[in-house]
N, CA, C and O atoms as a CHARMM CRD file, in Angstrom:
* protein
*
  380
    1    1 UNK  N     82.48400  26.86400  42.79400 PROA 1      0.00000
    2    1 UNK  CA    81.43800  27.12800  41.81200 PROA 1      0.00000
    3    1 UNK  C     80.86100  28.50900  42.10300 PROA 1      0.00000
    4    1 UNK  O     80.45900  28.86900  43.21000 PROA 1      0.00000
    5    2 UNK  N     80.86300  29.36000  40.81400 PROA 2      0.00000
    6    2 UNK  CA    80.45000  30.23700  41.20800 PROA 2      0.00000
    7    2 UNK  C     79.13500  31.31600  40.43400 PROA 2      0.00000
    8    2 UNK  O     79.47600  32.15000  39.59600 PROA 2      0.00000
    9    3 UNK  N     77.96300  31.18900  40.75900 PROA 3      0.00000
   10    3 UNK  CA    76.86600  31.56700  39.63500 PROA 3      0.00000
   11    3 UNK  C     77.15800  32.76300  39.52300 PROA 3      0.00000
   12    3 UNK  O     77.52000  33.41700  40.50100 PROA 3      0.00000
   13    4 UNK  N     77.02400  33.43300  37.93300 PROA 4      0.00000
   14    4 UNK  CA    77.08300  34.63600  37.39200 PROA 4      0.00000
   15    4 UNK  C     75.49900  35.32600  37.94200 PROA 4      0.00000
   16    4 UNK  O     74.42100  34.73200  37.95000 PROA 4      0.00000
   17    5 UNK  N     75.73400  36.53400  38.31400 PROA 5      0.00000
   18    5 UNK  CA    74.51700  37.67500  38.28400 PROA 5      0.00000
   19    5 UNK  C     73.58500  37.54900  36.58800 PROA 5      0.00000
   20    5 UNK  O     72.35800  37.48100  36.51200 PROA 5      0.00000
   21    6 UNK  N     74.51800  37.54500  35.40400 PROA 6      0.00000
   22    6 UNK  CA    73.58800  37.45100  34.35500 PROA 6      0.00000
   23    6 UNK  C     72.62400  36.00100  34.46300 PROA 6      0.00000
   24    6 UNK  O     71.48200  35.90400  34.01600 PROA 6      0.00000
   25    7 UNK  N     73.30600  35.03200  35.09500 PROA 7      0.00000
   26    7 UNK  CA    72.35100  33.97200  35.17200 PROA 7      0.00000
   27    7 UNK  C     71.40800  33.63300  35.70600 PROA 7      0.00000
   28    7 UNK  O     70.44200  32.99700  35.28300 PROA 7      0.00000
   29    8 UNK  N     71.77200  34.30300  37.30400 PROA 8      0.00000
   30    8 UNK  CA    69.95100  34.84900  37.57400 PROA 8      0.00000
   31    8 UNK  C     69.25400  35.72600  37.22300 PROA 8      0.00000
   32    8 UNK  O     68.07000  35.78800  37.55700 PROA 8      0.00000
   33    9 UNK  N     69.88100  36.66000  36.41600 PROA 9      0.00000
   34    9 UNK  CA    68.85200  37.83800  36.03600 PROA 9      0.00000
   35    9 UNK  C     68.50200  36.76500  34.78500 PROA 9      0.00000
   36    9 UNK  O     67.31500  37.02700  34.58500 PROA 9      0.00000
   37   10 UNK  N     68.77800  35.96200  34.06300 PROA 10     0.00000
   38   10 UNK  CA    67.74600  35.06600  33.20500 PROA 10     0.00000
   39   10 UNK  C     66.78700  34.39400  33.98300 PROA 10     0.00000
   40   10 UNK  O     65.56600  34.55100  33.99800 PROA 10     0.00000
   41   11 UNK  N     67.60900  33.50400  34.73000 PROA 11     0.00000
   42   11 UNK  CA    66.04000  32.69900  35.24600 PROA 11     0.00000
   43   11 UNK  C     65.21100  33.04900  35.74000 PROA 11     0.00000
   44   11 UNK  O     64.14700  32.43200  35.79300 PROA 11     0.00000
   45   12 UNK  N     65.58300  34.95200  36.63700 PROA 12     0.00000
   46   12 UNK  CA    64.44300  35.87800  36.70200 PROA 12     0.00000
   47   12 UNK  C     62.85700  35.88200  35.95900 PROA 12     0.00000
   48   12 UNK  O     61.65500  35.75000  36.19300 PROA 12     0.00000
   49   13 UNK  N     64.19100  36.22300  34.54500 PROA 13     0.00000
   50   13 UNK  CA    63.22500  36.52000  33.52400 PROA 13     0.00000
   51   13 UNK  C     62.56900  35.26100  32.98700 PROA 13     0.00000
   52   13 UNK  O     61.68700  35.31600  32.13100 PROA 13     0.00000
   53   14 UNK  N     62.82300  34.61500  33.28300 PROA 14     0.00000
   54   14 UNK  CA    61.82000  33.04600  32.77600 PROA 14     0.00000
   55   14 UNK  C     61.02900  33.03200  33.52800 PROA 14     0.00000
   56   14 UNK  O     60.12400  32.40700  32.97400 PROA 14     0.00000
   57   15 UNK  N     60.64900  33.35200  34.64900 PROA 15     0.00000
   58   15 UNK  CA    60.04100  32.91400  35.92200 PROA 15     0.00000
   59   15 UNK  C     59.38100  33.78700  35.95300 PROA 15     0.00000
   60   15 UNK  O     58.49700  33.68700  36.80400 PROA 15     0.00000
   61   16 UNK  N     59.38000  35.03500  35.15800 PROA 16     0.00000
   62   16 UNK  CA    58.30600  36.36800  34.92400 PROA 16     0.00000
   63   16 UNK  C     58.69500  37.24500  36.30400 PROA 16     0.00000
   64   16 UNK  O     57.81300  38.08200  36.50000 PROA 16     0.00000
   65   17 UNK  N     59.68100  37.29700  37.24600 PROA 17     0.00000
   66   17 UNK  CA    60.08800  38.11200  37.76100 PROA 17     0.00000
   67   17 UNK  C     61.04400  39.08200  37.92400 PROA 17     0.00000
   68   17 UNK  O     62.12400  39.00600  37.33800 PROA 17     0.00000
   69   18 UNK  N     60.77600  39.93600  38.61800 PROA 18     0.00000
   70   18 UNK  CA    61.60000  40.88000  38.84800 PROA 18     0.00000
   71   18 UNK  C     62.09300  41.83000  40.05800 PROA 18     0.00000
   72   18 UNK  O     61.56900  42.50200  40.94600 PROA 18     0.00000
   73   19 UNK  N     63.18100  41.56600  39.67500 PROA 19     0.00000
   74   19 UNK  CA    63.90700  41.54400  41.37600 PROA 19     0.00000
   75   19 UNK  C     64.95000  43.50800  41.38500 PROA 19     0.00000
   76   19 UNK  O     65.41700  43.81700  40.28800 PROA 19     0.00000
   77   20 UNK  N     65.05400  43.98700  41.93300 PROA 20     0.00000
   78   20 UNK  CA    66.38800  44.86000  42.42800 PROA 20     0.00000
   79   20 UNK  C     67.37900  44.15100  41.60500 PROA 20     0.00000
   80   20 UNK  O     67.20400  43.12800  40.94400 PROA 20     0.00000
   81   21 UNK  N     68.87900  45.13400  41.80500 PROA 21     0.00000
   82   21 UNK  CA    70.18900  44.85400  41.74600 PROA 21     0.00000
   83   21 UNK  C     70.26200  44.22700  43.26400 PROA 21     0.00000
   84   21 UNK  O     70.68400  43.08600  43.45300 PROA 21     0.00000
   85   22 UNK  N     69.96500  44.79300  43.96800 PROA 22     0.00000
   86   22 UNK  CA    70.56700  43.97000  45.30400 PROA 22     0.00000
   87   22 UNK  C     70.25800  43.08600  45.65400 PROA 22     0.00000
   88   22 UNK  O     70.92300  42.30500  46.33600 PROA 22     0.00000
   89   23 UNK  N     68.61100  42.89500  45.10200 PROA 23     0.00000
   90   23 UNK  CA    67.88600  41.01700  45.30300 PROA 23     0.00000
   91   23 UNK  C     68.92600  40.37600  44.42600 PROA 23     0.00000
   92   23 UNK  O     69.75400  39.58000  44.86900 PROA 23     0.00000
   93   24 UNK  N     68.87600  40.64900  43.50400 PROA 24     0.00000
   94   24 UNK  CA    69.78100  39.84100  42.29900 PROA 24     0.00000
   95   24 UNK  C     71.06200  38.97400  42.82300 PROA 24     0.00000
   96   24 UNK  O     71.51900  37.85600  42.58500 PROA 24     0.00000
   97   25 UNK  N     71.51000  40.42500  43.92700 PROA 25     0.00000
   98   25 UNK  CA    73.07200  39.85800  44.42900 PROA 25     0.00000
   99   25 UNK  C     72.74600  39.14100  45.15500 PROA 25     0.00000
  100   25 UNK  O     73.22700  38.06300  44.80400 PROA 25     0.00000
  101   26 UNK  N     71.95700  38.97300  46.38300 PROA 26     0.00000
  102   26 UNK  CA    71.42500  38.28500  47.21200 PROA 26     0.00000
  103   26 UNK  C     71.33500  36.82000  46.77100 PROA 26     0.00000
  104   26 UNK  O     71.97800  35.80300  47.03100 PROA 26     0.00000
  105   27 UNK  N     70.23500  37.13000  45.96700 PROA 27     0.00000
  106   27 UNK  CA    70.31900  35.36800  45.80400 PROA 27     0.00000
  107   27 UNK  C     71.18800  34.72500  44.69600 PROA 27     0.00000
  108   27 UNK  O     71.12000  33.53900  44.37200 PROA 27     0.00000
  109   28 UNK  N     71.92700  35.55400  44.21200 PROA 28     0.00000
  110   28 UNK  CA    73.24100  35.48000  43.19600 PROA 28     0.00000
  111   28 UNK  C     73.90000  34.34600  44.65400 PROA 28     0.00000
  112   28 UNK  O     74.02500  33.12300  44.58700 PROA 28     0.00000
  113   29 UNK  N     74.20200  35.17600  45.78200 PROA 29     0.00000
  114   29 UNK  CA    74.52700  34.31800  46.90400 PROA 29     0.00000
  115   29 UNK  C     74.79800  33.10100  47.55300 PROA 29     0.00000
  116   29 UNK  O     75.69500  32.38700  48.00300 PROA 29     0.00000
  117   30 UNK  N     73.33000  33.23400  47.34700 PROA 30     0.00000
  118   30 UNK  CA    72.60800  31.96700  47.98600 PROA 30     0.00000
  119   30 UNK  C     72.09500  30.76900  47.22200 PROA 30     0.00000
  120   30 UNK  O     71.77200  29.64800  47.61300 PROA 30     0.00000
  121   31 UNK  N     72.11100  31.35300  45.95100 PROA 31     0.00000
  122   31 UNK  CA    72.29900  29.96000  45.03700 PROA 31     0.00000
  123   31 UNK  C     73.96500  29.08100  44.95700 PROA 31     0.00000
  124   31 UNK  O     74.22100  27.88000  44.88200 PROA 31     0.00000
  125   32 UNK  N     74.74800  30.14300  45.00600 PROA 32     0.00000
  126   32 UNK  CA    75.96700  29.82500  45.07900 PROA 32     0.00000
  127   32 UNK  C     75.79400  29.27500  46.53400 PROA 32     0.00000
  128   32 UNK  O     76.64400  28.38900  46.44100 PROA 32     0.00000
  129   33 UNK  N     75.46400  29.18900  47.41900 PROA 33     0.00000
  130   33 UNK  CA    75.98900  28.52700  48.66200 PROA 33     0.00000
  131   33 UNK  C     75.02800  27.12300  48.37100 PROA 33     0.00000
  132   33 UNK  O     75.47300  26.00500  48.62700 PROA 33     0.00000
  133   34 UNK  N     74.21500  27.24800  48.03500 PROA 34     0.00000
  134   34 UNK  CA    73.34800  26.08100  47.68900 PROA 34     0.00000
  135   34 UNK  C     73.97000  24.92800  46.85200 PROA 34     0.00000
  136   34 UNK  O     73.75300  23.72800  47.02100 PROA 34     0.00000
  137   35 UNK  N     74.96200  25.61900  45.71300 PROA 35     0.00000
  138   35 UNK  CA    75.69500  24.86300  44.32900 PROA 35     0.00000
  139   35 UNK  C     76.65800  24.05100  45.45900 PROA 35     0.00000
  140   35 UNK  O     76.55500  22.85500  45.73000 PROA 35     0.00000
  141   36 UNK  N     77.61500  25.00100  46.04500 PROA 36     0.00000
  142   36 UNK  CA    78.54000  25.06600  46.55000 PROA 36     0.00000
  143   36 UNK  C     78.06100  23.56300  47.53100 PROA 36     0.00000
  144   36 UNK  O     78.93900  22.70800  47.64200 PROA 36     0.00000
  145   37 UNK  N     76.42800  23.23900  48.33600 PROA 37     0.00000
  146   37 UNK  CA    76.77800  22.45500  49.34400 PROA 37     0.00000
  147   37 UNK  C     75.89600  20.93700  48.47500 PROA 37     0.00000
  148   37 UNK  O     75.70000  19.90900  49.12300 PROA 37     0.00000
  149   38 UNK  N     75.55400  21.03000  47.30400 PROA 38     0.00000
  150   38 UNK  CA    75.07800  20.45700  46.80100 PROA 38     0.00000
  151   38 UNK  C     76.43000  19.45800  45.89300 PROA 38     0.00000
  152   38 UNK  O     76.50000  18.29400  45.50000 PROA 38     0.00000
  153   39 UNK  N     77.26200  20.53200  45.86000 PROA 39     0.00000
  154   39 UNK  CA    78.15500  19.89900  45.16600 PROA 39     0.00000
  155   39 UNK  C     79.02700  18.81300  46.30400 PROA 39     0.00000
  156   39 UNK  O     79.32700  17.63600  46.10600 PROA 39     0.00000
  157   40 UNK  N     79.22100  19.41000  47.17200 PROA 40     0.00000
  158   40 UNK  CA    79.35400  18.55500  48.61900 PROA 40     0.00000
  159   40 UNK  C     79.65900  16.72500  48.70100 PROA 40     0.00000
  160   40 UNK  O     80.52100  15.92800  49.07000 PROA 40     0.00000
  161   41 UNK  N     78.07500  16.77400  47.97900 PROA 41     0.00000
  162   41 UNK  CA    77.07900  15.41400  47.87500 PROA 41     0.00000
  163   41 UNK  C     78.08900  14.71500  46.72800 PROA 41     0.00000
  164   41 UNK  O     77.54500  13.66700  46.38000 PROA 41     0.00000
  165   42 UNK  N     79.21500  14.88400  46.09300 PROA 42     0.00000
  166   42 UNK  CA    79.68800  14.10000  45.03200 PROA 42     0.00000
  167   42 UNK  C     81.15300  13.57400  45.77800 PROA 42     0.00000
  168   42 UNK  O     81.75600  12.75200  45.08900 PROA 42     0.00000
  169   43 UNK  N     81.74400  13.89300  46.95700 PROA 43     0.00000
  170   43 UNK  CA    82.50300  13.55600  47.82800 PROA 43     0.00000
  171   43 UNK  C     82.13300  12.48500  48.55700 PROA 43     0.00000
  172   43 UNK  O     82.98900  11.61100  48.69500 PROA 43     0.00000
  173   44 UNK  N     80.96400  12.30800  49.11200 PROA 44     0.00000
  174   44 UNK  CA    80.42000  10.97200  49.33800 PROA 44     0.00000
  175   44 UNK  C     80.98200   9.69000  48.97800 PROA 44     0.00000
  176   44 UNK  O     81.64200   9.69100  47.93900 PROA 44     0.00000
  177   45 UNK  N     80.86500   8.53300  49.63500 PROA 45     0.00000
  178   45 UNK  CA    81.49000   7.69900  49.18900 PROA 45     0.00000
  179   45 UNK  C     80.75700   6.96600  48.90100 PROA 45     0.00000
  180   45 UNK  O     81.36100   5.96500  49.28600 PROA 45     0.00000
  181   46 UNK  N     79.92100   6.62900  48.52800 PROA 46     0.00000
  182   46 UNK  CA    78.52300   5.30700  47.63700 PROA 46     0.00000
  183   46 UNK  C     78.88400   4.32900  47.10400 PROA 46     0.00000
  184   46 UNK  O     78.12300   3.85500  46.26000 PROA 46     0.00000
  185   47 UNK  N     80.07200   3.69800  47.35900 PROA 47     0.00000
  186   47 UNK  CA    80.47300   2.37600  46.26300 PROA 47     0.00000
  187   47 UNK  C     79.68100   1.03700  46.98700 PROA 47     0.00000
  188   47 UNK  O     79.35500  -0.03600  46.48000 PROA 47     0.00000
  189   48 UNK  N     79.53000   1.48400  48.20600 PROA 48     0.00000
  190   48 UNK  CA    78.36800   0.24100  49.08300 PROA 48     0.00000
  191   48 UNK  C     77.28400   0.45300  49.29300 PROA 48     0.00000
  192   48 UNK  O     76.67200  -0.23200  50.11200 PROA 48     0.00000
  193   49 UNK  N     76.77000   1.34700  48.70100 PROA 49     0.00000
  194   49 UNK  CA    75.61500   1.99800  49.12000 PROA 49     0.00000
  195   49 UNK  C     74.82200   0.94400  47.47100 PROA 49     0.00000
  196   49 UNK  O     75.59700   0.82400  46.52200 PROA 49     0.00000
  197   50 UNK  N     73.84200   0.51100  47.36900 PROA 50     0.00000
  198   50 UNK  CA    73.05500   0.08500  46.53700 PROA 50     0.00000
  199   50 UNK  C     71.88200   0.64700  45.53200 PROA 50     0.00000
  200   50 UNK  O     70.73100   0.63100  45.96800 PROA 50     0.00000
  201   51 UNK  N     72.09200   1.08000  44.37600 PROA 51     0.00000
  202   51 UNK  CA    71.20400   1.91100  43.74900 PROA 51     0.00000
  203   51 UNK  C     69.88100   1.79300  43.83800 PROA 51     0.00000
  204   51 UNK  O     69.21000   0.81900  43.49400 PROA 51     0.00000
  205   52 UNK  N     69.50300   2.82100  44.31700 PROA 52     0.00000
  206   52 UNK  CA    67.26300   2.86800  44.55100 PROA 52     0.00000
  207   52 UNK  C     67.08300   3.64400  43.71100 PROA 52     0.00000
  208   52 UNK  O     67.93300   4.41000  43.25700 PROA 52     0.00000
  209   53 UNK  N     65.56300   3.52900  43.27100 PROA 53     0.00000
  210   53 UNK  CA    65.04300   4.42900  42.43800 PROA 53     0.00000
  211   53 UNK  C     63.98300   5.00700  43.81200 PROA 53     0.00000
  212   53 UNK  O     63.83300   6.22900  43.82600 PROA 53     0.00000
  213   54 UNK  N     63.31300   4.26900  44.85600 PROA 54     0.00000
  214   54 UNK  CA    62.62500   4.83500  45.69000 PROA 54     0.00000
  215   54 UNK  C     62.84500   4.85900  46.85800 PROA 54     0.00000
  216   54 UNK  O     63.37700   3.77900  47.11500 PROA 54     0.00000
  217   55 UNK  N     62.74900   5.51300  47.84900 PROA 55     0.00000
  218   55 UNK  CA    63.02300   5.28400  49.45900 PROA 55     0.00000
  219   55 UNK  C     62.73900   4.19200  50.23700 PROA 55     0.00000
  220   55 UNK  O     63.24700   3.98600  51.33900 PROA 55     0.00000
  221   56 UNK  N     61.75500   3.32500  49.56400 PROA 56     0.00000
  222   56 UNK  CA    61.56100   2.43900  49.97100 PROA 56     0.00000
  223   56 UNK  C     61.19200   1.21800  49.30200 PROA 56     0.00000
  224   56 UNK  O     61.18400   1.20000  48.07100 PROA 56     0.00000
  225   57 UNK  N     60.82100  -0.01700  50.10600 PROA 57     0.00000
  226   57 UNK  CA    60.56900  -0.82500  49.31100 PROA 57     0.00000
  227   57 UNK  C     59.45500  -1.28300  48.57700 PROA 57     0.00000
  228   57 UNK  O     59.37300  -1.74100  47.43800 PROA 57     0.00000
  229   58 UNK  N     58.67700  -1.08400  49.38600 PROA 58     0.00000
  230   58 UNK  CA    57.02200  -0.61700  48.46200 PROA 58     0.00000
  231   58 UNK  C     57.19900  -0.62600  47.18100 PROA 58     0.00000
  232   58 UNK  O     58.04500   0.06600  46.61500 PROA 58     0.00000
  233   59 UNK  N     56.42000  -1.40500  46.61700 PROA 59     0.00000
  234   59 UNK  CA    55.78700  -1.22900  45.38100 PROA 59     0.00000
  235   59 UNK  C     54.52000  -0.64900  44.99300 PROA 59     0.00000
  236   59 UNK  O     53.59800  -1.43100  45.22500 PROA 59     0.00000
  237   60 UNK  N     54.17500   0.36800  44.52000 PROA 60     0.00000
  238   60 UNK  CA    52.38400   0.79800  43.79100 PROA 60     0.00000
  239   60 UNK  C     51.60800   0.42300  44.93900 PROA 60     0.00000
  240   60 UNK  O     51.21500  -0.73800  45.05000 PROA 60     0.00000
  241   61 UNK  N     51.32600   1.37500  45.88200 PROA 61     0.00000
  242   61 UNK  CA    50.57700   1.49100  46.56800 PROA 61     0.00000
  243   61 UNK  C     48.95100   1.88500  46.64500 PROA 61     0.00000
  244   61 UNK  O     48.16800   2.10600  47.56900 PROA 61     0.00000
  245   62 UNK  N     48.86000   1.85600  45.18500 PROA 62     0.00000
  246   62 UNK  CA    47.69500   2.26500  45.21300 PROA 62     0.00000
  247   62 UNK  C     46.41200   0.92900  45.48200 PROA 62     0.00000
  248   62 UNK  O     46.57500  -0.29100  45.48800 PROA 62     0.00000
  249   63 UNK  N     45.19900   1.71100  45.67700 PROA 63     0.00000
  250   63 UNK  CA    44.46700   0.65000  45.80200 PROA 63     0.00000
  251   63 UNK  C     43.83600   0.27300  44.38300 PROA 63     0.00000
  252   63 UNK  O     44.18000   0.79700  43.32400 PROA 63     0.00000
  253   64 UNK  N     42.81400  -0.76300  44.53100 PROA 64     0.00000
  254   64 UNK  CA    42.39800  -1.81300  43.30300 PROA 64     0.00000
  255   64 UNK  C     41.53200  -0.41700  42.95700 PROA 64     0.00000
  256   64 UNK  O     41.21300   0.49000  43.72500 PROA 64     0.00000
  257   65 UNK  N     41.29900  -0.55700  41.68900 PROA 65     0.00000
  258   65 UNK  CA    40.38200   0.19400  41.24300 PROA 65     0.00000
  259   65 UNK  C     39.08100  -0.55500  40.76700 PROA 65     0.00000
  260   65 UNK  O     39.11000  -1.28800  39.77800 PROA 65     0.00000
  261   66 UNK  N     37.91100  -0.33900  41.52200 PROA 66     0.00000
  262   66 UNK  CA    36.41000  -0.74100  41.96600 PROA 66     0.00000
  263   66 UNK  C     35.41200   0.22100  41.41500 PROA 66     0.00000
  264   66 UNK  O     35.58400   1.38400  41.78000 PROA 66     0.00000
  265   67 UNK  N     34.53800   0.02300  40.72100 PROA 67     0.00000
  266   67 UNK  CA    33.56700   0.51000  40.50100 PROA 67     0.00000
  267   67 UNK  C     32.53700   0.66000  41.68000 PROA 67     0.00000
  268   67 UNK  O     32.25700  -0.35100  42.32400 PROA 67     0.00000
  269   68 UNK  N     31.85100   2.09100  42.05700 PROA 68     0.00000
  270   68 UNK  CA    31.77800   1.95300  43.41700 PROA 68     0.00000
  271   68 UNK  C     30.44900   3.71500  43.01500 PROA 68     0.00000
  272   68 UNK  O     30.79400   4.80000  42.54700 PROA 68     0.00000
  273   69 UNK  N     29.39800   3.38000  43.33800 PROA 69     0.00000
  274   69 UNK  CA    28.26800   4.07400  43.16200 PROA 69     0.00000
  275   69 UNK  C     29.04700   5.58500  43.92400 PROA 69     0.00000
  276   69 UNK  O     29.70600   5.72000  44.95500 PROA 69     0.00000
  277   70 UNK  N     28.59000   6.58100  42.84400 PROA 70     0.00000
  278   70 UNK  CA    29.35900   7.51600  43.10300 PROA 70     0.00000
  279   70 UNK  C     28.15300   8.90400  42.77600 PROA 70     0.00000
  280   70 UNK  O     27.04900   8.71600  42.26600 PROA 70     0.00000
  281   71 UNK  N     28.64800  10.15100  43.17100 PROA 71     0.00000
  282   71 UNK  CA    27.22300  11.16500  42.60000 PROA 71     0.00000
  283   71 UNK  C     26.46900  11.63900  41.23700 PROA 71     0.00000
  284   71 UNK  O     27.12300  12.27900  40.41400 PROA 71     0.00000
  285   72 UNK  N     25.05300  11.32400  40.97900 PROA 72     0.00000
  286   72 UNK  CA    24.97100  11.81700  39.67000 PROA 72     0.00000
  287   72 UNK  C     24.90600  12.76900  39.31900 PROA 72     0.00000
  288   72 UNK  O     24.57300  13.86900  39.76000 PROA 72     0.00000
  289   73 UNK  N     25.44400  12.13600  37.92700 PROA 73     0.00000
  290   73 UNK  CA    25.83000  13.75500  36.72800 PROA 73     0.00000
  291   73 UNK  C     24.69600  14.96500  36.57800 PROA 73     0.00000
  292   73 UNK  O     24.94800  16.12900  36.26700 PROA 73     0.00000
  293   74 UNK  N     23.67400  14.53100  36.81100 PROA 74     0.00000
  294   74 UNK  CA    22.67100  16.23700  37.17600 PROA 74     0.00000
  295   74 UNK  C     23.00500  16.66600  38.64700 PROA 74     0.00000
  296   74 UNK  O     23.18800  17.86600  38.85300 PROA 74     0.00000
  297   75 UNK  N     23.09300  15.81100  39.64100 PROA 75     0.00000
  298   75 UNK  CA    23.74100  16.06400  41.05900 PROA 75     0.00000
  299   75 UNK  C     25.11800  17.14300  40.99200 PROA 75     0.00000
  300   75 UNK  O     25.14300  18.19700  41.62800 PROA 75     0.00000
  301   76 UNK  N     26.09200  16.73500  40.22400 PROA 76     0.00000
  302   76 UNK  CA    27.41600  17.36900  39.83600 PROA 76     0.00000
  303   76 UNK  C     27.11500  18.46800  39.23200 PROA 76     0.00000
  304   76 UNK  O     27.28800  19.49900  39.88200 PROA 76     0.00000
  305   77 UNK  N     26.59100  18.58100  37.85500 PROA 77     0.00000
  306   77 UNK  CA    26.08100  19.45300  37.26700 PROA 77     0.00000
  307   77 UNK  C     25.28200  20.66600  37.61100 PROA 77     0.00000
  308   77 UNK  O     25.05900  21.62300  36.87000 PROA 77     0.00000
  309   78 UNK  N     24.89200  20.49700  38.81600 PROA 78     0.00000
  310   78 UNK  CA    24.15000  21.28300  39.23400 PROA 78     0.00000
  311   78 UNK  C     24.87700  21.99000  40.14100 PROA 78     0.00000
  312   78 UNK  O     24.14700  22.38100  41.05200 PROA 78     0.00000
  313   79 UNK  N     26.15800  22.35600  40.28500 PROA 79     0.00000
  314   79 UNK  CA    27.14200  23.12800  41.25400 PROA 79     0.00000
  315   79 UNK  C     27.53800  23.60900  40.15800 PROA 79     0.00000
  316   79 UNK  O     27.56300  24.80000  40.46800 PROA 79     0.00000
  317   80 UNK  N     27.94200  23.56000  38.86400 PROA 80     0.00000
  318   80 UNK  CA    28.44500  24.43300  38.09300 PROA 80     0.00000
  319   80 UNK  C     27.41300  25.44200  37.71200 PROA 80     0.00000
  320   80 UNK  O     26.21400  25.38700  37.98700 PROA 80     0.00000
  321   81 UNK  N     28.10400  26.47100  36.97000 PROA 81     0.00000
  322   81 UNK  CA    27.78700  27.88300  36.74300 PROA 81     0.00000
  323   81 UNK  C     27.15400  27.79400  35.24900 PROA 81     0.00000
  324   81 UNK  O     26.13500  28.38300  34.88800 PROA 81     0.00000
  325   82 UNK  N     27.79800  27.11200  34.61400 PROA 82     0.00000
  326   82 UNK  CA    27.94900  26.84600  32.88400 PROA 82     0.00000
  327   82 UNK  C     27.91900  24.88400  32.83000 PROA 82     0.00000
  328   82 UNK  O     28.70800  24.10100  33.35900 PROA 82     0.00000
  329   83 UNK  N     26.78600  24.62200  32.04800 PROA 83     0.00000
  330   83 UNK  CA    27.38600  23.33700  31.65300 PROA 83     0.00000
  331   83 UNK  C     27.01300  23.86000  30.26900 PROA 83     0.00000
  332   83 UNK  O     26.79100  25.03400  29.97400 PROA 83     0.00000
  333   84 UNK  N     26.97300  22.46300  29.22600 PROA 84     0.00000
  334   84 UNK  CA    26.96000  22.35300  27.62100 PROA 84     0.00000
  335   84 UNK  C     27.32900  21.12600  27.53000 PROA 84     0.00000
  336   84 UNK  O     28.51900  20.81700  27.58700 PROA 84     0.00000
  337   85 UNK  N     26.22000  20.12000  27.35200 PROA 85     0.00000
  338   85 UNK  CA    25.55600  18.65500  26.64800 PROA 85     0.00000
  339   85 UNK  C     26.13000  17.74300  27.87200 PROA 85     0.00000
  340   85 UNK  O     26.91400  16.82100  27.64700 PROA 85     0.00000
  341   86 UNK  N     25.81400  17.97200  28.79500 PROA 86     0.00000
  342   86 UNK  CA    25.80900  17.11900  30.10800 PROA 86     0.00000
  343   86 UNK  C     27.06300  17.37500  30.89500 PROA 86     0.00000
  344   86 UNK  O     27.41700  16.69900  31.86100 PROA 86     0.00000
  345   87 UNK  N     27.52600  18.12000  30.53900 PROA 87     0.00000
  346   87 UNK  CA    29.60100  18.49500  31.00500 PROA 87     0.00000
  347   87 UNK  C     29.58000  19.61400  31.48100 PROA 87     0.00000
  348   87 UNK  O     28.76900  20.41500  31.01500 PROA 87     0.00000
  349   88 UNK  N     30.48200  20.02500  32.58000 PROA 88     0.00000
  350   88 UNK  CA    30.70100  21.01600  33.00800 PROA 88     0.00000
  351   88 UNK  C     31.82400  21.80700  31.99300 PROA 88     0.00000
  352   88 UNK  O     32.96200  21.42400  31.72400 PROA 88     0.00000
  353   89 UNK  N     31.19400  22.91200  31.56800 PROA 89     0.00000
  354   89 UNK  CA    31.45800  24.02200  30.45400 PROA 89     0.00000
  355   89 UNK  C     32.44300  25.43700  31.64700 PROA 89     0.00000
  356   89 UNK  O     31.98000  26.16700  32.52300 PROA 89     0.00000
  357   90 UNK  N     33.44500  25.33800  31.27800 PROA 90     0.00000
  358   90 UNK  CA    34.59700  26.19000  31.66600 PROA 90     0.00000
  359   90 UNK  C     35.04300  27.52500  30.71900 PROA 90     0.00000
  360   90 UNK  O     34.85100  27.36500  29.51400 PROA 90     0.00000
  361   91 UNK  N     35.56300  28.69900  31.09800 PROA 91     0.00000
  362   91 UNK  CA    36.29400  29.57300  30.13100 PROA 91     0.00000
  363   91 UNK  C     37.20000  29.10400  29.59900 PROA 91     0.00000
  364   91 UNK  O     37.90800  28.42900  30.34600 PROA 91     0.00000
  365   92 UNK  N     37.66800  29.19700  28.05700 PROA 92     0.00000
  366   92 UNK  CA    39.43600  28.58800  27.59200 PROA 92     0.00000
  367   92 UNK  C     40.37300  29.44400  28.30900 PROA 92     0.00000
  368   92 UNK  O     40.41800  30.63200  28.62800 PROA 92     0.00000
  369   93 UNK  N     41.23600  28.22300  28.47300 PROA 93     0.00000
  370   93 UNK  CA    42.53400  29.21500  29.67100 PROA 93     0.00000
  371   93 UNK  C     43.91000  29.31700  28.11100 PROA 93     0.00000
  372   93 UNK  O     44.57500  30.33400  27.91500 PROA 93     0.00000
  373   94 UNK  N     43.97600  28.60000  27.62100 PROA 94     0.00000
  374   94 UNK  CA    44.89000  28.60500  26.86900 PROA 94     0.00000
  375   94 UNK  C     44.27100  28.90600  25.21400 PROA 94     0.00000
  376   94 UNK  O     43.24800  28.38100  24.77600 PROA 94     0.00000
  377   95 UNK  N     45.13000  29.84500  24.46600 PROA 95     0.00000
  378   95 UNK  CA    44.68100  31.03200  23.10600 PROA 95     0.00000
  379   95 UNK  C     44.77800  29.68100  21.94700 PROA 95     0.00000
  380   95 UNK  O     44.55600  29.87600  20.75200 PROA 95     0.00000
């Protein structure tokens, strides 16, 4: 397997970076050695091995969810910079 240079200079550019010609080759490289040992993993022999979805056997570990006296909202409110009608009031991040 062998990754093309144009294909990381895309996912470069998706990723908003920008690299050299010689970074490019570099990890042109090292993705290829990565494909190369990843692909490895399909030589394996798994026909006894038993399908998991998790490492273990655990199920939902979370705990019960309890209503449980917690800090008040002028308490909270009062670490922000900006509130507006009892809420902590933020800049829009997205246009």
């Amino acid at each position: 397997m062998s990754i093309q240079l144009e294909t990381v200079r895309h996912i470069a550019r998706l990723a908003n970076l920008e690299f050299s010609e010689e970074e490019l080759g570099i990890f042109a490289r090292q993705i290829d050695s990565i494909l190369v040992y990843i692909d490895k993993l399909n030589e394996l022999d798994t026909q006894r091995v038993e399908p998991t979805s998790h490492v273990t056997q655990k199920d939902q570990a979370f705990r019960e969810d309890r209503v449980a006296p917690s800090l008040e909202v002028l308490r909270a409110l009062a670490n922000s910079p900006e509130t507006k009608d009892g809420h902590f009031s933020v800049p829009k991040v997205i246009g």
